[in-house]
C-alpha positions as CSV (number, residue, x, y, z in Angstrom):
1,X,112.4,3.4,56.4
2,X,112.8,-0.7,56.5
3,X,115.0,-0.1,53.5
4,X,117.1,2.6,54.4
5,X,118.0,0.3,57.4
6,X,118.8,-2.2,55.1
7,X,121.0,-0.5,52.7
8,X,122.7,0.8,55.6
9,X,123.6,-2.6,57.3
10,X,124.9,-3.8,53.2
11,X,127.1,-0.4,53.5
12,X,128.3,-0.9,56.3
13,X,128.9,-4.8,56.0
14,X,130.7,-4.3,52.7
15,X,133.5,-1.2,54.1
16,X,134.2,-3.7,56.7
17,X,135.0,-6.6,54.7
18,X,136.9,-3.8,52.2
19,X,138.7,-2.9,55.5
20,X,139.8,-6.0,56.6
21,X,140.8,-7.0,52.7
22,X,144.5,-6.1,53.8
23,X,145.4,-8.1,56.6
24,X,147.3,-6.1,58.7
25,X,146.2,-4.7,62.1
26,X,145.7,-1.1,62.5
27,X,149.1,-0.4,64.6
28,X,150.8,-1.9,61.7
29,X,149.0,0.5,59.5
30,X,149.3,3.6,61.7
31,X,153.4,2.1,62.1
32,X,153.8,2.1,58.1
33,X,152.2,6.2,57.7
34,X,154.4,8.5,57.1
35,X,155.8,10.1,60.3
36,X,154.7,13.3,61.1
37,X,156.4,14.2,64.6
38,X,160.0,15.2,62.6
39,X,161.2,18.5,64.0
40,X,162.5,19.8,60.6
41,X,163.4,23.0,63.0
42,X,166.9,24.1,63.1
43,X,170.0,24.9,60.9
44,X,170.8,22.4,58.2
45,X,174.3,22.4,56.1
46,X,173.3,22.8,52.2
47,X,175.5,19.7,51.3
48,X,174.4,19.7,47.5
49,X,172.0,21.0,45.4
50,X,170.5,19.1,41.7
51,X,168.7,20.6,39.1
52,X,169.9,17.8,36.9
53,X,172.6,15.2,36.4
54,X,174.7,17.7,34.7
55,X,173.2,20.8,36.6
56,X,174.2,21.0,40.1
57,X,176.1,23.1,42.7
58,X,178.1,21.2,46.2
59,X,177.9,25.1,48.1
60,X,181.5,23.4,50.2
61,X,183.5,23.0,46.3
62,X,181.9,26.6,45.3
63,X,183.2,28.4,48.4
64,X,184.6,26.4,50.9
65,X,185.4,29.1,53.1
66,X,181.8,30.0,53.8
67,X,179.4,28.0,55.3
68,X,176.2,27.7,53.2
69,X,172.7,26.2,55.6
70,X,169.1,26.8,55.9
71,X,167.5,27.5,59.2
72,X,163.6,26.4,59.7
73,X,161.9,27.7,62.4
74,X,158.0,25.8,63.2
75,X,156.7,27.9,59.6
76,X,159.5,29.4,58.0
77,X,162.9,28.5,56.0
78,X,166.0,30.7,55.1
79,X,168.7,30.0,52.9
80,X,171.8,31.4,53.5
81,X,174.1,31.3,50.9
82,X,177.7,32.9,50.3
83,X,176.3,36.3,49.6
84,X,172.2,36.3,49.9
85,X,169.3,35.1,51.4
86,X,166.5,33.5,50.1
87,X,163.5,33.3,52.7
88,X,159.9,32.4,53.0
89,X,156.7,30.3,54.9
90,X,156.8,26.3,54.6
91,X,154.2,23.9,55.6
92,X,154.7,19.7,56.2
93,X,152.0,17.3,55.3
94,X,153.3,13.5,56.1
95,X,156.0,13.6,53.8
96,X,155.0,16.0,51.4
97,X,156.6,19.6,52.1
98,X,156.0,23.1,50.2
99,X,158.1,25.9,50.5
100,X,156.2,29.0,49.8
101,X,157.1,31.9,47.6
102,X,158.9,34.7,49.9
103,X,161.9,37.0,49.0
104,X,165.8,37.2,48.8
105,X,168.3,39.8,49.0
106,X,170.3,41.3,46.5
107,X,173.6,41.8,47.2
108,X,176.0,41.7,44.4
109,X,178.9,39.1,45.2
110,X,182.0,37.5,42.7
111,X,179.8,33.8,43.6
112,X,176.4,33.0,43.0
113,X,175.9,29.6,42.1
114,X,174.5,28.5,44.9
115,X,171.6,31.1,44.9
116,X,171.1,30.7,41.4
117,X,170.4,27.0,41.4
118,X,168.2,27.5,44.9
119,X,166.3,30.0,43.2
120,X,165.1,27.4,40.2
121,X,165.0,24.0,42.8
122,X,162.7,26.0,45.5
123,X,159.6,25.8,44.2
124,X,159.5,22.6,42.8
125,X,160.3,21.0,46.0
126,X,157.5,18.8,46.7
127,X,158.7,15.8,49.5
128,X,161.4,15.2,52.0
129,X,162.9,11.8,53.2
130,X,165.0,12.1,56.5
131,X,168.0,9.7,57.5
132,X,168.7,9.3,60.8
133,X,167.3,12.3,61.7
134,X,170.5,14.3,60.5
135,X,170.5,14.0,56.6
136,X,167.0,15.8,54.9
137,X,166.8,15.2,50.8
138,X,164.4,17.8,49.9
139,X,162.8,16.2,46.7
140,X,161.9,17.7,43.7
141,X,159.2,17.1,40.4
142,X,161.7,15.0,39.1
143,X,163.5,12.2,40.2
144,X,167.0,14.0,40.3
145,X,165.6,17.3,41.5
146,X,166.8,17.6,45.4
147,X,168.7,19.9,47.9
148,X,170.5,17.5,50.1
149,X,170.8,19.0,53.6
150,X,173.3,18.0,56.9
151,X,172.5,18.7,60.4
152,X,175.5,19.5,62.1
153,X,175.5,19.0,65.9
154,X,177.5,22.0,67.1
155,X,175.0,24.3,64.9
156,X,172.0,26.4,66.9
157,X,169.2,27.9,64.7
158,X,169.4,31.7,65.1
């Protein structure tokens, strides 16, 4: 027992000299985390979306008569493009984020770049960075993989 005591105080002593290694205070940890309390929840303009340098779709050039968004609600995300739907769960982890599989609709339309591309960015989305609270850049597994999403003001989630 004597020396279970004292490997535990030489456990313990060592994790709080490894904890103290950084310098910082634990507020200014806790400030530097990844914020959590974003309400991603609404309706969010589709402002571009990158597969690549080369390979990408602006939804307002493709059909600028139709607005293009995506609504979240607290667990689930539709995209709403000029002719279909795509549509499915979510979940938000710091700043990781993972849009689950779901479905889409079907409807046959003279435009569907926009679904197209959605359809091959979706599941790789793996990270979002917010600005301001009013621009989302949905990252991807690479570093020019992204949807780039607007909140517009005068917009109410359905």
């Amino acid at each position: 027992m004597k020396t279970f005591g004292i490997t535990f105080a030489a456990v313990a002593a060592v994790a709080l000299a490894l904890g103290s290694c950084t310098g910082k205070t634990s507020k200014e940890i806790i400030e530097e985390s990844p914020k959590t309390d974003f309400a991603i929840a609404g309706q969010w303009r589709l402002e571009n979306i990158v597969v690549s340098d080369s390979d990408y779709v602006r939804p307002s050039e493709v059909t600028p008569e139709e607005e293009q968004y995506v609504v979240f609600t607290d667990t689930t995300y539709s995209f709403h493009t000029n002719c279909n739907t795509i549509f499915g769960n979510y979940t938000l982890s710091g700043d990781s984020i993972k849009l689950g599989d779901g479905g889409m609709t079907r409807m046959a339309c003279p435009n569907t770049d926009s679904e197209q591309i959605l359809v091959r960015v979706i599941p790789d989305i793996q990270t979002y960075e917010v600005q301001n609270d009013s621009v989302i850049r949905l990252n991807g597994k690479t570093p020019a993989e992204c949807i780039l999403l607007v909140k517009e003001n005068n917009i109410e989630a359905e």
